[in-house]
Structure formats: structure tokens, C-alpha cells
N, C-alpha and C positions, 0 to 999 in steps of 0.2 A: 243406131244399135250400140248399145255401150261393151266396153272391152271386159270380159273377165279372167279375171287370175286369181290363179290357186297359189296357197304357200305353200314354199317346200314343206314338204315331211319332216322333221325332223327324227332326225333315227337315233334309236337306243344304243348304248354300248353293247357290243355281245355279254350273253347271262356269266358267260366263265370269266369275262373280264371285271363282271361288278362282283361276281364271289369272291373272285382272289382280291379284287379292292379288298373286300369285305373282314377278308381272314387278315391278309396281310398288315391292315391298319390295327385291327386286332392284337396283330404279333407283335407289331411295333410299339403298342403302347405296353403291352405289358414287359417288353425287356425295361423301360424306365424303371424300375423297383431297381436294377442290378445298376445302373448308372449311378443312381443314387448313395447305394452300398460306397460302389468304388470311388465316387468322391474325397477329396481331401480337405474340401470344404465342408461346413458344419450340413447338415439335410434342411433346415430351411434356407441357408445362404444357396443350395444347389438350387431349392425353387426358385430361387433369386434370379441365377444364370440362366435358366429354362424359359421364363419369361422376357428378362432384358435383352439376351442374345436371340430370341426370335422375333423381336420387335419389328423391327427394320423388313422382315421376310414377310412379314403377318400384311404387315403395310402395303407391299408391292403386291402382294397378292389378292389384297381388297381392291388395289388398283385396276389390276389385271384383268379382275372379274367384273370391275364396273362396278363396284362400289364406293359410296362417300365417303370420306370420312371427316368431312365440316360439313359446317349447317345443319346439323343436329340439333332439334328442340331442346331448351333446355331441361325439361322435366324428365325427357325419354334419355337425356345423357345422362342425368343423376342418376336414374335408375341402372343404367352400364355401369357407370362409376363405382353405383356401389354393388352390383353383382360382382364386379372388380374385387373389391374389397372382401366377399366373401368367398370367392374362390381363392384369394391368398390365401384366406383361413385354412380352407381344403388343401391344400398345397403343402402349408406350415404344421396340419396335425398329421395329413400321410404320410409327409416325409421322415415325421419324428417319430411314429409307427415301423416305417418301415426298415428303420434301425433297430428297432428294439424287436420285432418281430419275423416269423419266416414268410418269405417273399409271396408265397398261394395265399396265407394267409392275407396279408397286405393288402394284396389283389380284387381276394372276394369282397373284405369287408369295407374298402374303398368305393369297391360299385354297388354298395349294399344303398344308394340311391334311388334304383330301383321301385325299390322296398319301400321307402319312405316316400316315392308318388305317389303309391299305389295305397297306403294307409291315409295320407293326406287328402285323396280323393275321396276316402270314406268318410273323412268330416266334412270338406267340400258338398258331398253328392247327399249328405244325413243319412247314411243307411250303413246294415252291419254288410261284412264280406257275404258273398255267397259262391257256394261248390268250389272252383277251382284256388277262388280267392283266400278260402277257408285253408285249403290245403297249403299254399302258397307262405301262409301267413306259420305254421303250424311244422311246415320242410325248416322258414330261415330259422326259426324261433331253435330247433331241435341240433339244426348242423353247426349255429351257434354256438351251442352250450357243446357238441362238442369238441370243435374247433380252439374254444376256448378253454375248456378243463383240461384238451393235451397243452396246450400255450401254460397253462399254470402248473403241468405237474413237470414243466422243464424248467420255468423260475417265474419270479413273479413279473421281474419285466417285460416279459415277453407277453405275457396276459394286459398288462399295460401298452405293450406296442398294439397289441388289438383295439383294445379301447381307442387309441388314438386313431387307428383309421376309420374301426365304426363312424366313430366322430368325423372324421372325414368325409363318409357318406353320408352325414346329416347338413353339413355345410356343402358338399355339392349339388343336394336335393335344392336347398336354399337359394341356390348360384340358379338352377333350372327356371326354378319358380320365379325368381325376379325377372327373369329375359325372357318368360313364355310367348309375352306379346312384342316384345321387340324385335321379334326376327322380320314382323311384316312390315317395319317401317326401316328396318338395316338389315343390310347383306349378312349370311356367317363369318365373314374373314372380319370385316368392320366390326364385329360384335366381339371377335379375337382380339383383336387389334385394341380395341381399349379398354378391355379388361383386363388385360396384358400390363397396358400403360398403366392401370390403377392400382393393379394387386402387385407390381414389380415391386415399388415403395415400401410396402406397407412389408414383405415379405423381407426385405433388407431390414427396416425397423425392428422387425421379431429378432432376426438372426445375431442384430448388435447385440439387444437387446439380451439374449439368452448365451452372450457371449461367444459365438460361434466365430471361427474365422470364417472367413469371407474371398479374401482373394487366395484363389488355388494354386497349388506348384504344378497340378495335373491336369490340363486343361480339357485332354480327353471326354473321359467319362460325361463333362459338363456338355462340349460340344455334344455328343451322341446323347445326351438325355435331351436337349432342345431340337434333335430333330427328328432322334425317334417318336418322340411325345409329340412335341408342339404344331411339326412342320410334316412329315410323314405320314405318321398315326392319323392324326386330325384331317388331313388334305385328303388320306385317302378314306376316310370316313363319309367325308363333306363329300364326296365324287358317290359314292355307292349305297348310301344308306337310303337315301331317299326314293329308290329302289326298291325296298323290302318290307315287308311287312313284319310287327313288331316281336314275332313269336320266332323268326327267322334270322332278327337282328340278337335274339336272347340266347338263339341256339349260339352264334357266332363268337357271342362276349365269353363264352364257357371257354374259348380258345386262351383267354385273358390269361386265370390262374392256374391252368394247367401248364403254360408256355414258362408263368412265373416258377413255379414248383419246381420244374426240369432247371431252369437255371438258377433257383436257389439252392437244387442238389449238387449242380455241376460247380458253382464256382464257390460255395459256402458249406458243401456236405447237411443241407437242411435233411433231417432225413424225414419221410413221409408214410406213415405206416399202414394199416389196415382201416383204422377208427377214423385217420386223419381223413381219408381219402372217400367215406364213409361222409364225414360231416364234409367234405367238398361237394359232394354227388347232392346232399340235402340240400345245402347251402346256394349253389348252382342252381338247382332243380327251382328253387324259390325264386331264385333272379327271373327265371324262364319262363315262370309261369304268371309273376308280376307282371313282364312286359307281354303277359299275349289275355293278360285277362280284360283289358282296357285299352282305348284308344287313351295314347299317351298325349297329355299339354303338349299346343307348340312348342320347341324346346330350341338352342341356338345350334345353328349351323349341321342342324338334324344328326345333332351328338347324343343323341335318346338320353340314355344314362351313362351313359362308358365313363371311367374317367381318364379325363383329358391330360 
């Protein structure tokens, strides 16, 4: 008579402890916009520090988790490497955004990712949007325009600091889309951990480049933007998102630019008015209804769209 055993159960974290994962990674990624501010280093030399100084943590925590990090094919490395490389991109145009523009703003149009899976699936899938999609497409197109006509009727850089993190959200879409099939052959932290390693380089290269300094007198603000973002944000995202379904994780990211907003009133006097607030809700309203119109690409370390 042969023996039988059952496996344990494995049991869920309690639901209130994956929400506040949920909000809290949330909160935490969005104070990065303010770290960056207060840097004394140039804004891509700060994404410099963000990546190099969490290296070392990213690592032990791929360890920790039981991930590899040799013996990686090499065709599936290249492709890290260079989602690497594009997410420096995303790094080097938000950060240079997020100077020149106010921090909500920053915010939404950084995660305006979203957006760009959701239209990329429509040439992917051959078909035009439908119902919510339509709407969806119709909220960003609207909170856009006017998000961006307050951005220009305060000067024109500021209208350009949007541009550049739009652009950010087009290079983080980029970053998704390369690693969609990598997460089944690497862990999320392994998938951190060297794109980290790729885009650290390349993000110093800009900052020479654009003659920014580089080594800080403040080293603050640098620490706390690598572990609000990198280490915090991320770890508790990677814990709770996989959790949720995608129209719950959309409600959550709203926590994003409204967290940025308050602290680019509180420490920059951003002020935020009727209209603004107005194309936030439009704006918002599209992220939300992107991610709940479609089952979202594999994407790494079930970072949906947030940015990282």
C-alpha cells in the first residue's frame, strides 16, 4: 500500500497586507520625481546613482529569491542588455523632464506606458480599438492637451519638460516589450539586476556627455531616490502585484501623480488648479482604463507599467 502526501498549502499574505504592499510601492515611487529635484548632481547623472548604488542590493536579492544570475543564454542576455540600454533612455529623458516640468505632470506622462501597450496591441492584434478602448484612447489624447497647454502658458520649457517624459513613456513601453518573454526564463530581481548593470554605463555616458556633474556634495537625496525607486517601490511591487488584477493595479498607480502633485506643492510651491487637475482625472482615467481593457504582455518582475 503506497504512502500518500499532501503538500502544504501554501498561504496568501492577508488582502490588507498586499494593498498596502500595493499603495505603499506606489508612494514610494512616486516621491522619486522630488529626489531628483533635490539633487546636486546633474538629473541623468542622479539616474546614474539610482542604478549603480542599487546594484549590489538588486543582486543579493536575486540571490535571496533563488535566482541566477550566470548562465544566461546568450541571445536572452542580449536582449536584457539591451532592454538595459533602453531603460537608461527612460531614466535620462524623465529625469531631464522632471526638471524642467511640474512633478504630477512628470508622473503621469512617465507612466503614459500604459498607453503605448495598449495602442501597440492594436497593430500587434490588426483591429481598431473598441468601447472602452475608444474612450481610453480619447481621456489621454484630451488630459494631454490639457495638461500640456497649462505647461506652455507658464513657459515653454516646461511644455518641453513634458515632452521629455512623454518620451520617457515611450522608451519604458520599449523596456516592457523587450523583456516580455524573459521573465519565464529569469527571475524579476535577475531581470533588475542587469539592466541595472547595462543602463548604469550608458546613463554616465549621457550625463558626461550633456556636461552635467556627476559626483554630488549631497548625497541624500541620491541615497533616497535609489531606494525609494529601486529597492522599496520595486520589491514591494514584486511582492503584491501579482496579486491583482490589472484594472486594480490602474486604480493604484493613480496614487502615483497625485502623491507627486502634493510634494511638488509642498517643497516647489507647483501650484495645481482647476484645469490642471481636470486633465489629471482625464489623463489618469486613460491609464486605468488601458490597463483594465486587455490582458497586459508578460512584463518583468510584474512591474505592469509603473515606472520603475
Amino acid at each position: 500500500m503506497g504512502n500518500s502526501t499532501t503538500a502544504p498549502a501554501v498561504t496568501s499574505p492577508p488582502r490588507w497586507l498586499l494593498v498596502a504592499a500595493l499603495l505603499a510601492g506606489n508612494v514610494a515611487l512616486s516621491l522619486g520625481p522630488w529626489s531628483v529635484r533635490l539633487a546636486d548632481s546633474g538629473p541623468v547623472a542622479a539616474g546614474f546613482w539610482r542604478l549603480f548604488l542599487a546594484l549590489p542590493f538588486l543582486a543579493m536579492l536575486a540571490r535571496a529569491n533563488g535566482e541566477r544570475l550566470g548562465g544566461i543564454a546568450k541571445p536572452a542576455l542580449m536582449l536584457v542588455l539591451l532592454a538595459g540600454v533602453v531603460f537608461a533612455l527612460d531614466l535620462a529623458s524623465w529625469h531631464v523632464g522632471i526638471e524642467a516640468t511640474r512633478l504630477g505632470n512628470a508622473t503621469l506622462f512617465g507612466n503614459s506606458g500604459s498607453l503605448v501597450l495598449m495602442i501597440w496591441g492594436f497593430v500587434m492584434w490588426r483591429r481598431l480599438p473598441r468601447g472602452t478602448e475608444w474612450l481610453a484612447i480619447v481621456s489621454a489624447l484630451t488630459g494631454a492637451a490639457i495638461l500640456m497647454g497649462t505647461s506652455l502658458d507658464i513657459s515653454r520649457e516646461t511644455l518641453v519638460g513634458d515632452l521629455f517624459c512623454l518620451l520617457a513613456g515611450l522608451f519604458y513601453a520599449g523596456y516592457l516589450l523587450i523583456l516580455q518573454n524573459a521573465r519565464a526564463k529569469l527571475g524579476s530581481w535577475s531581470l533588475l539586476t542587469w539592466s541595472a548593470l547595462a543602463g548604469a554605463p550608458v546613463l554616465l555616458g549621457i550625463a558626461l556627455l550633456r556636461g552635467e556633474p556627476v559626483w554630488p556634495t549631497n548625497w541624500t537625496p541620491l541615497i533616497a531616490l535609489f531606494i525609494l525607486s529601486q529597492l522599496v517601490g520595486q520589491g514591494l511591487l514584486v511582492f503584491s502585484l501579482k496579486h491583482f488584477p490589472p484594472l486594480i493595479i490602474g486604480l493604484a498607480l493613480l496614487t502615483q501623480p497625485a502623491v507627486a502633485a502634493l510634494s511638488g506643492w509642498y517643497a516647489f510651491g507647483e501650484i495645481i488648479g482647476p484645469v490642471d487637475v481636470l486633465g489629471m482625472v482625464l489623463l489618469g482615467a486613460a491609464l486605468v482604463l488601458a490597463r483594465g481593457s486587455r490582458k497586459p504582455p508578460p512584463q518583468p518582475g510584474n512591474a505592469s507599467a509603473n515606472k520603475t
